[in-house]
PyMOL Python script that loads the backbone (N, CA, C, O; Angstrom):
from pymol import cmd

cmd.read_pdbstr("""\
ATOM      1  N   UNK A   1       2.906   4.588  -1.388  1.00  0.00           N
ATOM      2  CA  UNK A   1       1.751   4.012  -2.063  1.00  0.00           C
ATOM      3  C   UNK A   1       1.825   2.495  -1.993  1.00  0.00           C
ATOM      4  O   UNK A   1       2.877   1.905  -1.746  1.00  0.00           O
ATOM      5  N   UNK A   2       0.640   1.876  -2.227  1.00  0.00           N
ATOM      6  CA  UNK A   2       0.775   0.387  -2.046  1.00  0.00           C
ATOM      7  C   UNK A   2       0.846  -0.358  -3.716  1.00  0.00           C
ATOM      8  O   UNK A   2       0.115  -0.106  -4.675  1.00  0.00           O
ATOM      9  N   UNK A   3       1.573  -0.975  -3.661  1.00  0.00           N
ATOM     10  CA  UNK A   3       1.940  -2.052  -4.873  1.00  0.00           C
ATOM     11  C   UNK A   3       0.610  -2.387  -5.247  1.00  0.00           C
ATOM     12  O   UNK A   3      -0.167  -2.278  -4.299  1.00  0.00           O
ATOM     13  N   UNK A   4       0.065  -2.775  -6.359  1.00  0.00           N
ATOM     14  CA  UNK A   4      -0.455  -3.534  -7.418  1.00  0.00           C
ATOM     15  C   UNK A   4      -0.932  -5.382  -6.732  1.00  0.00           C
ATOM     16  O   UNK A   4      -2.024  -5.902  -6.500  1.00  0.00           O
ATOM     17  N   UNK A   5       0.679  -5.948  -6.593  1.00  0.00           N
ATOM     18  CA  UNK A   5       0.987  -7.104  -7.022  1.00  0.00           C
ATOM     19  C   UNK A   5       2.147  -6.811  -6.054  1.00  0.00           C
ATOM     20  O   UNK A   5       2.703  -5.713  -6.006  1.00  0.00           O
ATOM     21  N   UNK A   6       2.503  -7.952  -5.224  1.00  0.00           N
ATOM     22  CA  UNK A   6       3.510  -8.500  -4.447  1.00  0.00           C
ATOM     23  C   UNK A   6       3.708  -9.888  -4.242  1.00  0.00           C
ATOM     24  O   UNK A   6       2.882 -10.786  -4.078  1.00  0.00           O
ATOM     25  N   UNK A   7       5.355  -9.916  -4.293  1.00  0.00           N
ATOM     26  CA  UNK A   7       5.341 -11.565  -4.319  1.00  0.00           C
ATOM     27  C   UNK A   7       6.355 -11.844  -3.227  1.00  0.00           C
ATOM     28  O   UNK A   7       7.425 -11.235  -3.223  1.00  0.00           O
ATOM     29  N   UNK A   8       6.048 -12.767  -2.274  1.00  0.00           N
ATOM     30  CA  UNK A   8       6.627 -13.153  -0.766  1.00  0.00           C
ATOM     31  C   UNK A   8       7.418 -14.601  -1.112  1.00  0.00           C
ATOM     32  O   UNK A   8       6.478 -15.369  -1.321  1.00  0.00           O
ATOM     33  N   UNK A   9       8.226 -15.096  -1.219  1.00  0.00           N
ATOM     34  CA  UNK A   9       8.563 -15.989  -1.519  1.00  0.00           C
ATOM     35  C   UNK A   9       8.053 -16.173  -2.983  1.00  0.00           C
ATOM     36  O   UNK A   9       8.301 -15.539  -4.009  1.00  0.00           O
ATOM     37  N   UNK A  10       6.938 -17.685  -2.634  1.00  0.00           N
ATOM     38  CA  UNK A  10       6.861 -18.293  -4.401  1.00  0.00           C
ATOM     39  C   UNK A  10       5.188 -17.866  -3.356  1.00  0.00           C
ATOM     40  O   UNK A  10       4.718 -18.869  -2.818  1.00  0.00           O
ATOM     41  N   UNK A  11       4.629 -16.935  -3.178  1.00  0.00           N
ATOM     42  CA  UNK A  11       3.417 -16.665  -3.136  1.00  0.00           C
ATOM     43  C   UNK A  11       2.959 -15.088  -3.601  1.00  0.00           C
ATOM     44  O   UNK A  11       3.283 -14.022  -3.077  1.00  0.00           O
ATOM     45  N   UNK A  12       2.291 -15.282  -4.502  1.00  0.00           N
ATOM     46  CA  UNK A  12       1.805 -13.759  -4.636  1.00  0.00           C
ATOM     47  C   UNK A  12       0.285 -13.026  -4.332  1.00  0.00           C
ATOM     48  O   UNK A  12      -0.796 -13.600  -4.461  1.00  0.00           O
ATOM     49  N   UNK A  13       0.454 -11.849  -3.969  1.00  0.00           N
ATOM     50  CA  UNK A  13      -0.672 -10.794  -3.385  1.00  0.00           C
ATOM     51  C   UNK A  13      -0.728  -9.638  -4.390  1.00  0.00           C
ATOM     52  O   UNK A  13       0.075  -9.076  -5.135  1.00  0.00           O
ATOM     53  N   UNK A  14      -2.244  -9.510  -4.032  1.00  0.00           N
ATOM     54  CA  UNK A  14      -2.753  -8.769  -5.163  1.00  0.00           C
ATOM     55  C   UNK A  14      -3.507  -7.718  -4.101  1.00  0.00           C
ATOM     56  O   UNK A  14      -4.204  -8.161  -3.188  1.00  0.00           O
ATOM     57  N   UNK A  15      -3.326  -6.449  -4.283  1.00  0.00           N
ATOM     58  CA  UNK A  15      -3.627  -5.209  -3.320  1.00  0.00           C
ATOM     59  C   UNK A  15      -5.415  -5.045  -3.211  1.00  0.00           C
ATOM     60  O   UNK A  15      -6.052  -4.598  -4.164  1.00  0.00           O
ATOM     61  N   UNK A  16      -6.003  -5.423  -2.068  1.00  0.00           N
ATOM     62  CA  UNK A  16      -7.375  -5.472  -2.083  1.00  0.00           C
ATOM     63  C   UNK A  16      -8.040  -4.309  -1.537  1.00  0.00           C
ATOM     64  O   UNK A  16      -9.208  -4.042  -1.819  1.00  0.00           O
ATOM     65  N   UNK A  17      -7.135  -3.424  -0.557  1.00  0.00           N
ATOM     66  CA  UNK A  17      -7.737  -1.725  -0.009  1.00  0.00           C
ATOM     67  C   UNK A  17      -6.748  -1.057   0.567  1.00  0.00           C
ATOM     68  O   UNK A  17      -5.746  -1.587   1.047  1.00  0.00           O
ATOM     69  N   UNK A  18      -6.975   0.092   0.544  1.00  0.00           N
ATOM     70  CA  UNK A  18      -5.752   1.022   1.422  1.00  0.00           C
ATOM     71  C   UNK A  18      -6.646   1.625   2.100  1.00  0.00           C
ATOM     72  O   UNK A  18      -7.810   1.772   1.729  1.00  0.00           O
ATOM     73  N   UNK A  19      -5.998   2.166   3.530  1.00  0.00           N
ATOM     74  CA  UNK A  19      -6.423   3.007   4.423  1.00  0.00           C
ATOM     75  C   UNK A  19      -5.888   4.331   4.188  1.00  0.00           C
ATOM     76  O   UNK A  19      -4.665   4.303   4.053  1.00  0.00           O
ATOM     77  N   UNK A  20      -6.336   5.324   4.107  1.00  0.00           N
ATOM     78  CA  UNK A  20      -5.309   6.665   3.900  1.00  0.00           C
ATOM     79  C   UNK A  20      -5.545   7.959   5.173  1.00  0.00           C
ATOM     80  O   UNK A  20      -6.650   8.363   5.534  1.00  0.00           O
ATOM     81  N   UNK A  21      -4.638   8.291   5.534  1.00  0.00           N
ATOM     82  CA  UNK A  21      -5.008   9.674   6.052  1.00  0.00           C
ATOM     83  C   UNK A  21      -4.500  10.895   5.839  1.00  0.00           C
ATOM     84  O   UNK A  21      -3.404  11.182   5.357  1.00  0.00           O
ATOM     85  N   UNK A  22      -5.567  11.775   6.318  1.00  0.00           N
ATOM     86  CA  UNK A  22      -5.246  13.073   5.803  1.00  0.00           C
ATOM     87  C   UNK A  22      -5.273  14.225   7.110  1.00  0.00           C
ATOM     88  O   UNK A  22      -6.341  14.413   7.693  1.00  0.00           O
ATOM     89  N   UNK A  23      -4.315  14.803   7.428  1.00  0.00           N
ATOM     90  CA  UNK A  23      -4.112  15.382   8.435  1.00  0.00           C
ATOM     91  C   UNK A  23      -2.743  16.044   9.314  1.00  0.00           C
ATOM     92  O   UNK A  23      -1.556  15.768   9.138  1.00  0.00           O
ATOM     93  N   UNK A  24      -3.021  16.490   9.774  1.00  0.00           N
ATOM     94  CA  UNK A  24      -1.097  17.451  10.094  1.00  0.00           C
ATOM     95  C   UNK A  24      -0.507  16.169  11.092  1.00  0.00           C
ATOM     96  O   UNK A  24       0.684  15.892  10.951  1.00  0.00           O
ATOM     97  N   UNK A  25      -1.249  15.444  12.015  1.00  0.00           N
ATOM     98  CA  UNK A  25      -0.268  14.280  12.594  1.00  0.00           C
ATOM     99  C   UNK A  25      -1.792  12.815  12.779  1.00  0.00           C
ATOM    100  O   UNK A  25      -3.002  12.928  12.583  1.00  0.00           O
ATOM    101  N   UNK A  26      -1.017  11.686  13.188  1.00  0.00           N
ATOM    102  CA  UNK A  26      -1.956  10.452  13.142  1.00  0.00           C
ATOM    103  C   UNK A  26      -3.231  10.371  14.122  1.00  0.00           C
ATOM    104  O   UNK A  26      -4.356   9.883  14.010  1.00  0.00           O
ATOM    105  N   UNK A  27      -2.554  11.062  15.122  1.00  0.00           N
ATOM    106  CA  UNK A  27      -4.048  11.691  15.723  1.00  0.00           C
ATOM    107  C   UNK A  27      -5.171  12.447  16.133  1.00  0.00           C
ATOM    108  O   UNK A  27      -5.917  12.603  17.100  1.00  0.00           O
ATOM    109  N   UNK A  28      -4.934  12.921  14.777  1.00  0.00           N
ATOM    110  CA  UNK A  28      -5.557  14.639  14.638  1.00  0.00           C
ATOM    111  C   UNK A  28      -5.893  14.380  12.643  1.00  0.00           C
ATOM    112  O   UNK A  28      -4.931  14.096  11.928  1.00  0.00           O
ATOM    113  N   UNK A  29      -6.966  14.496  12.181  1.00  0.00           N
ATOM    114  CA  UNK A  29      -7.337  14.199  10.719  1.00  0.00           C
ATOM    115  C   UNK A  29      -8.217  13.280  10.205  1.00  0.00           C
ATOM    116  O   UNK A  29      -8.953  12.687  10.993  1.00  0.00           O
ATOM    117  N   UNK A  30      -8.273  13.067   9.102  1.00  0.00           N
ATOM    118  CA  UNK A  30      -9.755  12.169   8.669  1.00  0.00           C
ATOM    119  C   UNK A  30      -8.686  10.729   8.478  1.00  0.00           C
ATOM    120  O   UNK A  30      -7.458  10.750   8.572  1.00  0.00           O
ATOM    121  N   UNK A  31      -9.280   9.899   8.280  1.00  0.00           N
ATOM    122  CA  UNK A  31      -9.489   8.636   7.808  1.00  0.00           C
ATOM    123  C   UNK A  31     -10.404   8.016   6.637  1.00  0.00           C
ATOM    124  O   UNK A  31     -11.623   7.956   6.800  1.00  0.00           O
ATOM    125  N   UNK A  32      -9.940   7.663   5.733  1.00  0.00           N
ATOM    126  CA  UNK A  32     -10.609   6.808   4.239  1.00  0.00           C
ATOM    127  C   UNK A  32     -10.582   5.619   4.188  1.00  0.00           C
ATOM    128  O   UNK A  32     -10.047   4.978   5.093  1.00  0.00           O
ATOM    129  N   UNK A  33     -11.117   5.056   3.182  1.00  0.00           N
ATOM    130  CA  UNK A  33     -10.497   3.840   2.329  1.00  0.00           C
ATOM    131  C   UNK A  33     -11.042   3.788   0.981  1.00  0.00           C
ATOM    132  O   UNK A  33     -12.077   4.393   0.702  1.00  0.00           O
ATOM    133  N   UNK A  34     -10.235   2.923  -0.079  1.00  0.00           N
ATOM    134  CA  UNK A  34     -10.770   2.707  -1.044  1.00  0.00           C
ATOM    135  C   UNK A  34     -10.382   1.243  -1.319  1.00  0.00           C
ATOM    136  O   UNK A  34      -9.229   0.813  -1.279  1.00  0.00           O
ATOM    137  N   UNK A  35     -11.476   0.537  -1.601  1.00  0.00           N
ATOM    138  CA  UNK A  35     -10.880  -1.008  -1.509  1.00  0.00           C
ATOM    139  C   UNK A  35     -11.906  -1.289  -3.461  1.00  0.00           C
ATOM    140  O   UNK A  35     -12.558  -0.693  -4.319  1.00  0.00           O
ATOM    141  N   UNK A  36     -11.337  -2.590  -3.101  1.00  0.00           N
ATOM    142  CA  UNK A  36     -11.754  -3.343  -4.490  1.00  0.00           C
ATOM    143  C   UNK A  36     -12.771  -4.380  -4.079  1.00  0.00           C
ATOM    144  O   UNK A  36     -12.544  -4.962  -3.018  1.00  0.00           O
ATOM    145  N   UNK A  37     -13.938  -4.722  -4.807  1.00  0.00           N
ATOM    146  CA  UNK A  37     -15.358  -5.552  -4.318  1.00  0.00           C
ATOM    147  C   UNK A  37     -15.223  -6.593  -5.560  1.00  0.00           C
ATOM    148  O   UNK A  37     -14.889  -6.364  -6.722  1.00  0.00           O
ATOM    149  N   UNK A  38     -15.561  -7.706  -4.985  1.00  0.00           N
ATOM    150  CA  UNK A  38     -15.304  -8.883  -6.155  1.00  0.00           C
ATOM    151  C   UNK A  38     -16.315  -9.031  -6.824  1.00  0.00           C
ATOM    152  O   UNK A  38     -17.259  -9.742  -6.481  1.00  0.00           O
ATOM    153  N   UNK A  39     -16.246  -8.337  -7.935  1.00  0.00           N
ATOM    154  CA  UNK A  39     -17.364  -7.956  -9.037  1.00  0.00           C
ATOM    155  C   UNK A  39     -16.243  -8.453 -10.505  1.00  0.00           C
ATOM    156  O   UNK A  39     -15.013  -8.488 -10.490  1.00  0.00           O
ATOM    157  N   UNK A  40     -16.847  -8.671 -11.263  1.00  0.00           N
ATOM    158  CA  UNK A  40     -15.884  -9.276 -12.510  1.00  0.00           C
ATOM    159  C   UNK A  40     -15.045  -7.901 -13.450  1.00  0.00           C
ATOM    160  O   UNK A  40     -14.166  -7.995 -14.307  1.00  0.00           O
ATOM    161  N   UNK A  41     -15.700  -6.709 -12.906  1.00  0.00           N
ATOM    162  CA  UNK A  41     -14.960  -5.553 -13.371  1.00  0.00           C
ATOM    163  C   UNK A  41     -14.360  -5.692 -12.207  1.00  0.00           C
ATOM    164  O   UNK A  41     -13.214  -5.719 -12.654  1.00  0.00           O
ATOM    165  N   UNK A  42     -14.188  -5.830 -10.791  1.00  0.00           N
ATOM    166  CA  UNK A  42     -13.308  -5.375 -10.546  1.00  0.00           C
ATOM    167  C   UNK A  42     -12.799  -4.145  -9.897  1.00  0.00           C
ATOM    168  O   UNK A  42     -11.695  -3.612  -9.782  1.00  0.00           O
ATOM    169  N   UNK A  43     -14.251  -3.841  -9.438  1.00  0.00           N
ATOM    170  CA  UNK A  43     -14.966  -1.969  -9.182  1.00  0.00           C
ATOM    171  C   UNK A  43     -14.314  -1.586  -8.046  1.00  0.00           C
ATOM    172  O   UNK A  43     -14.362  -2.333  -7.069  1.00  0.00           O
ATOM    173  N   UNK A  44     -13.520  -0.224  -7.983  1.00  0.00           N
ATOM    174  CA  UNK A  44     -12.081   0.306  -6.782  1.00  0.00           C
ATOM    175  C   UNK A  44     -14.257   1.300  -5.899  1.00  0.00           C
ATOM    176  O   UNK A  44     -15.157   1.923  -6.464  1.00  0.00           O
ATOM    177  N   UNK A  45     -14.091   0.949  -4.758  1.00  0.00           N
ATOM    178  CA  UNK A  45     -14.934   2.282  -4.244  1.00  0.00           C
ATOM    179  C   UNK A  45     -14.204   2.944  -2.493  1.00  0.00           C
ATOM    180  O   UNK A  45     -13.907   2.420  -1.419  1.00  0.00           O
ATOM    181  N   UNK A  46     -14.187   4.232  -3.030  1.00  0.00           N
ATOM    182  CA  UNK A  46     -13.892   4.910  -1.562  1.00  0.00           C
ATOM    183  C   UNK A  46     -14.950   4.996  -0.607  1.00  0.00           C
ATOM    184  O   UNK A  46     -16.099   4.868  -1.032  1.00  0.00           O
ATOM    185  N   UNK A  47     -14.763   5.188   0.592  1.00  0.00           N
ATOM    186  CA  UNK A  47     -15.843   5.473   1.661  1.00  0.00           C
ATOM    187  C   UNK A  47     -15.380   6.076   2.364  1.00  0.00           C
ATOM    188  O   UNK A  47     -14.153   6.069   2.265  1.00  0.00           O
ATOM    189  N   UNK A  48     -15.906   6.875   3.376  1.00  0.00           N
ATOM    190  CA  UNK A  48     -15.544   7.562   4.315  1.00  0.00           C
ATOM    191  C   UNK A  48     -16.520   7.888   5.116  1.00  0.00           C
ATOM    192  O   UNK A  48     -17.420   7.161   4.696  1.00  0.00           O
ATOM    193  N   UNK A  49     -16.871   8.368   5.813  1.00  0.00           N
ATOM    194  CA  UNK A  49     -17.761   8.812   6.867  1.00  0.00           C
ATOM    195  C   UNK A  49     -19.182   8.930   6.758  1.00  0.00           C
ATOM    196  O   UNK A  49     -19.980   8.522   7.601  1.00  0.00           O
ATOM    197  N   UNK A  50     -19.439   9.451   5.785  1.00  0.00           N
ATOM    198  CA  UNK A  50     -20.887   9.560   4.855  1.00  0.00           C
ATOM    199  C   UNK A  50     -20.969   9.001   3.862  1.00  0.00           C
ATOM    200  O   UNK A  50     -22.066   8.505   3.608  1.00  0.00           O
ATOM    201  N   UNK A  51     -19.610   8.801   2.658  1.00  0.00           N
ATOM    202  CA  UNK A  51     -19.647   8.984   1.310  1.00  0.00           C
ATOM    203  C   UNK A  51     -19.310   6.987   0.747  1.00  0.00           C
ATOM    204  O   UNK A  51     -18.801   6.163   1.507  1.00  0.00           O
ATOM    205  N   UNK A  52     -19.625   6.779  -0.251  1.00  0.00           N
ATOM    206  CA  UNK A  52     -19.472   5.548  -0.855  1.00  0.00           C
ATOM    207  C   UNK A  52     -19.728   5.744  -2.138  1.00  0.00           C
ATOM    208  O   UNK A  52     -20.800   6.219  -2.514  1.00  0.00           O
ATOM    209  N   UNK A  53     -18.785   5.403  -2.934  1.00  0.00           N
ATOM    210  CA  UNK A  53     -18.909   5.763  -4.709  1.00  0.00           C
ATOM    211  C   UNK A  53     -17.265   5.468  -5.455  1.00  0.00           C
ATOM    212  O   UNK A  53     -16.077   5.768  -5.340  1.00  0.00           O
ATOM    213  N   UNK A  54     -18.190   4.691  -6.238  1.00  0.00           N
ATOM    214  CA  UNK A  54     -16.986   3.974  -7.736  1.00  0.00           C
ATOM    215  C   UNK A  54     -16.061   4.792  -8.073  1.00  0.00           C
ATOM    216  O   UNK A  54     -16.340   5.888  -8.558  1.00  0.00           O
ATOM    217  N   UNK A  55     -15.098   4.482  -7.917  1.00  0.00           N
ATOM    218  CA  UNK A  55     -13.447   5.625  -8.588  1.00  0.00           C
ATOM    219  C   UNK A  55     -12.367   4.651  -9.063  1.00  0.00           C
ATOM    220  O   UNK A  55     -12.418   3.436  -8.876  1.00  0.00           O
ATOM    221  N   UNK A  56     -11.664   5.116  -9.515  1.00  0.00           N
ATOM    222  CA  UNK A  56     -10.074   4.520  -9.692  1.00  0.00           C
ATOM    223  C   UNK A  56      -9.525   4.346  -8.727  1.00  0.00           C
ATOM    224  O   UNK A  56      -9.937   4.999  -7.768  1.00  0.00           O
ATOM    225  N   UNK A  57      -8.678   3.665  -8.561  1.00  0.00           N
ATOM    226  CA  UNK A  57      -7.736   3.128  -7.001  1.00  0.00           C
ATOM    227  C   UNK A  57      -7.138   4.351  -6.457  1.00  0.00           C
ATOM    228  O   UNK A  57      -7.323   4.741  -5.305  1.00  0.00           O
ATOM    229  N   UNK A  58      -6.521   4.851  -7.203  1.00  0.00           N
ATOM    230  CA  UNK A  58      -6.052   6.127  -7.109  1.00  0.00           C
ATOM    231  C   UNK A  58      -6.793   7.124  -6.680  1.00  0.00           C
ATOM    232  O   UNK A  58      -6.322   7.782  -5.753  1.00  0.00           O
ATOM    233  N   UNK A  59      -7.664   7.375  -7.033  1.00  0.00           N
ATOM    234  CA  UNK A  59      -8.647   9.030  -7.013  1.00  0.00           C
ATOM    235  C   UNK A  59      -9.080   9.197  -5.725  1.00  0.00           C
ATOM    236  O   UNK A  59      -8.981   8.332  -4.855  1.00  0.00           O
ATOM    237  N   UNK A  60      -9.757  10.739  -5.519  1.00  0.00           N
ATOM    238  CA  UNK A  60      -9.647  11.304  -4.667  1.00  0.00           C
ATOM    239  C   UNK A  60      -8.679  11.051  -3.403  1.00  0.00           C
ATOM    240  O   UNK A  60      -9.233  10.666  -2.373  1.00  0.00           O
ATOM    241  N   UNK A  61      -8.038  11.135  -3.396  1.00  0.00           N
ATOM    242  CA  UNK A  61      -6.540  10.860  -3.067  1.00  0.00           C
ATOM    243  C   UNK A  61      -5.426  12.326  -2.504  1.00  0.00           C
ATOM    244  O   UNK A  61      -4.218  12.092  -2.493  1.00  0.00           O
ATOM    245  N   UNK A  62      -5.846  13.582  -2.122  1.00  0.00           N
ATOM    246  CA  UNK A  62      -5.359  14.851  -1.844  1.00  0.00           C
ATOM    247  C   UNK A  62      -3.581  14.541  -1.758  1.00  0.00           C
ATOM    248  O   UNK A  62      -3.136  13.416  -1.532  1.00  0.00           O
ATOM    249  N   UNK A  63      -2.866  15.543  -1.944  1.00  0.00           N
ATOM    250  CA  UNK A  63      -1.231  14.978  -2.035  1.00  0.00           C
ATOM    251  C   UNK A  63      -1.210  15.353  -0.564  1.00  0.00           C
ATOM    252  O   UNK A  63      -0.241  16.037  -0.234  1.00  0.00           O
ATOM    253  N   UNK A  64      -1.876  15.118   0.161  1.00  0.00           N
ATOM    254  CA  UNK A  64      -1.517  15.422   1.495  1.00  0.00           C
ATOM    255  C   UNK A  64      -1.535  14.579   2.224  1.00  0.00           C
ATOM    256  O   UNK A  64      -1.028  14.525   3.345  1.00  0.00           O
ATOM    257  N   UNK A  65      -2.504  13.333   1.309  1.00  0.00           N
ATOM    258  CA  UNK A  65      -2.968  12.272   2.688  1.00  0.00           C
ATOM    259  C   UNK A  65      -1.949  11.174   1.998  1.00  0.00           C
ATOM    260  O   UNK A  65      -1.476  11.132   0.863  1.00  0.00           O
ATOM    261  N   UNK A  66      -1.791  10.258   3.193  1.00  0.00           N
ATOM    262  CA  UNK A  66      -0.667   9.397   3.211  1.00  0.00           C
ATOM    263  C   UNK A  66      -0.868   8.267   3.363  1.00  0.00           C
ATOM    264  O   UNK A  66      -1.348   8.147   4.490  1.00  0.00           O
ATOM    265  N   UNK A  67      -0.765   7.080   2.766  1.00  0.00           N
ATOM    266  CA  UNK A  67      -1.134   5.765   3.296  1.00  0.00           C
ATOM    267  C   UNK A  67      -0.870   5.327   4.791  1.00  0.00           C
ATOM    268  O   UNK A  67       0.125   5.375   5.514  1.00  0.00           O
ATOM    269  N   UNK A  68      -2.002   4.938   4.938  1.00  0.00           N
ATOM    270  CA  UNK A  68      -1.462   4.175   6.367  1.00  0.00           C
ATOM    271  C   UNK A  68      -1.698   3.213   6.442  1.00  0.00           C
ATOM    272  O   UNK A  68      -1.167   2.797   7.472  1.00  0.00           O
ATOM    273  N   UNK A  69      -2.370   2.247   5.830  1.00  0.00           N
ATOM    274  CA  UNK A  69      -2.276   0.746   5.349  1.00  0.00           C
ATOM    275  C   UNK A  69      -2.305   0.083   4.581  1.00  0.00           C
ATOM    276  O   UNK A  69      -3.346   0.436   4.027  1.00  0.00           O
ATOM    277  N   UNK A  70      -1.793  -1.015   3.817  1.00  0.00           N
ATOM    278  CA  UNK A  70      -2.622  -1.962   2.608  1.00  0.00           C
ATOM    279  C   UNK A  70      -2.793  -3.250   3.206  1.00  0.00           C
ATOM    280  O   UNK A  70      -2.075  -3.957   3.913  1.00  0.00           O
ATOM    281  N   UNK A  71      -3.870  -3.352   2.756  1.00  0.00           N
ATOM    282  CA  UNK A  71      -4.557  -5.207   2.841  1.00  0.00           C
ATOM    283  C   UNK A  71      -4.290  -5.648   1.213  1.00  0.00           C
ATOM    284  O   UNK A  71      -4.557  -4.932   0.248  1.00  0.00           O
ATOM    285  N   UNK A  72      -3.900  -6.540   1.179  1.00  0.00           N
ATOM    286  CA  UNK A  72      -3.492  -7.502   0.852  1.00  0.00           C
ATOM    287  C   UNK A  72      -3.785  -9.077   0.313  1.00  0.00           C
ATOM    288  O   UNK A  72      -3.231  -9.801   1.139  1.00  0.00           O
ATOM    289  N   UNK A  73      -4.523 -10.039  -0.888  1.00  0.00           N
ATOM    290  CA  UNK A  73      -5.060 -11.164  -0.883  1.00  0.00           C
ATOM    291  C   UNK A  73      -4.014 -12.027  -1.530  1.00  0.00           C
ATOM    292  O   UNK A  73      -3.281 -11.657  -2.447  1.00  0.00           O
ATOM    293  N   UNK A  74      -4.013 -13.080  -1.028  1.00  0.00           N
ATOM    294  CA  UNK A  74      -3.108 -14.116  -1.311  1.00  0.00           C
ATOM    295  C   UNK A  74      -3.492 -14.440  -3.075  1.00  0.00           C
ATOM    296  O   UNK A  74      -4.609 -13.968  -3.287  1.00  0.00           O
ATOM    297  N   UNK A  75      -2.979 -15.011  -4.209  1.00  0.00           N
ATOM    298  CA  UNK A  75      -3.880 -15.061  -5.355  1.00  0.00           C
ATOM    299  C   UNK A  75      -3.418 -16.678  -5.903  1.00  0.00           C
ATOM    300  O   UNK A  75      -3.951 -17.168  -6.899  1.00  0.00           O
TER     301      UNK A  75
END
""", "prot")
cmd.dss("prot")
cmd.show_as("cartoon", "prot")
cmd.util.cbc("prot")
cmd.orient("prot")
């Protein structure tokens, strides 16, 4: 899973989207994301192929699918 909050030296990052997949190997399965939009809440939304809608960072999230990236903003 991707951190919250990371700090690289004396600079810190604050987790802005993950990529996730879901599938038996990396080139065979779906592809997601759920990122964060600079709104003063602060609003987490997933997307995928068709779909776009407000969730927790976490959610819809199957224990199957696996991160395969985080982005990252300097703060």
């Amino acid at each position: 899973a991707c951190e919250e909050t990371l700090r690289l030296h004396d600079t810190r990052y604050r987790r802005l989207a993950q990529i996730y997949h879901h599938g038996p190997s990396m080139t065979v399965g779906h592809y997601y994301t759920v990122c964060r939009h600079e709104r003063p809440d602060g609003d987490w939304w997933f997307y995928d192929d068709i779909t776009r809608r407000r969730v927790r960072p976490d959610d819809d999230n199957p224990a199957s699918a696996r991160v395969y990236m985080c982005f990252y903003e300097r703060l």
